[in-house]
N, C-alpha and C positions, 0 to 999 in steps of 0.2 A: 214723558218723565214719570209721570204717575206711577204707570205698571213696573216701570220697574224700580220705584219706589218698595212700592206694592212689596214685590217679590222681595226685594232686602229684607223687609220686614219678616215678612214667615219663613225666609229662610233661618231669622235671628232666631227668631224663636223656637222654629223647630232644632236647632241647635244648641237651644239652653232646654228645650225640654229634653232633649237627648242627655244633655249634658245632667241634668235633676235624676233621669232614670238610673242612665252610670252611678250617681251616689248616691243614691237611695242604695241601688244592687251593693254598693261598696260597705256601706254602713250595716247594710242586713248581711253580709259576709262577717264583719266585725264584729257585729252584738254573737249572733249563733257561733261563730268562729271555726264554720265552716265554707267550704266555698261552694255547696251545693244541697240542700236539705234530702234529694235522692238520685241514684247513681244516672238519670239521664243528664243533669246536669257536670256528669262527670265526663259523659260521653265525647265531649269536644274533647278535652283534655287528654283524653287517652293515648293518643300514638306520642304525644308532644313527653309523657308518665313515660311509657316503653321506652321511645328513644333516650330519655334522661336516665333510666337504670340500665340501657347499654352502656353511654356514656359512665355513669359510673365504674360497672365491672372492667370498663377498657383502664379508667383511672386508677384503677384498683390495682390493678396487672401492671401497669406503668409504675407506680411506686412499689408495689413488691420486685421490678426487675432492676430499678433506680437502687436499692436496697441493699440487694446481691450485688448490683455494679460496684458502690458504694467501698462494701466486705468489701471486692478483691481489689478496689483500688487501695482500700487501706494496708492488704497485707505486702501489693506490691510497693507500695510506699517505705514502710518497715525494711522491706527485702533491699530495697533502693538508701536507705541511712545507713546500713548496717556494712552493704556495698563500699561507703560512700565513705563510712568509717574506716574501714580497714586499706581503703584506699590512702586516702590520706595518712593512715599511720607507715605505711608500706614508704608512701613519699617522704617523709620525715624520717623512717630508718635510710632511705636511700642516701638523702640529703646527709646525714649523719656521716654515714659510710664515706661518703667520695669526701667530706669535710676534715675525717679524720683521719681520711689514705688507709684506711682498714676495715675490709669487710668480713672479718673476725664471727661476728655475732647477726652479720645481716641476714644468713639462713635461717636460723633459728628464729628472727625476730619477724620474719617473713611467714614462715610457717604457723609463728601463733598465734597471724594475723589470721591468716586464712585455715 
């Protein structure tokens, strides 16, 4: 029971002294406000740096193409009221017409729908 008393023990501790190093490191990143005083320190970080500025430029390209969608869904939208308008004036001259048994003015009223 001892030993492996024993061992709980120095594992505790080797795990709060890990744990004191982590925040020492963490506070000395904080006070300097950097996260490494020279570029080996940088060196772990680097591909994790790259891939996060591909991710960007791909991000980048995704809301510039979202953008352009955006335009031409807006102008098809517009195209789609305007449609949408003359539609329904078209049904209300018709409505009209077959209401009044005279379709007199329905060309004309057709035509400066369209």
């Amino acid at each position: 029971m001892r030993i492996a008393t024993n061992s709980i023990h120095q594992l505790a501790a080797s795990d709060i002294q890990n744990a004191q190093l982590e925040l020492f490191e963490a506070q000395r990143q904080t006070g300097s406000e950097k996260k490494a005083n020279d570029l080996k320190g940088y060196a772990r970080d680097a591909k994790a740096i790259v891939f996060a500025r591909g991710f960007v430029a791909q991000a980048e390209a995704y809301a510039a193409s979202s953008a352009e969608v955006a335009n031409r869904l807006g102008t098809q939208d517009i195209a789609l009221e305007q449609i949408h308008d003359s539609s329904q004036s078209t049904r209300l001259a018709l409505t009209e017409a077959l209401a009044l048994d005279s379709g007199r003015d329905l060309v004309q009223r057709i035509d400066a729908e369209f």
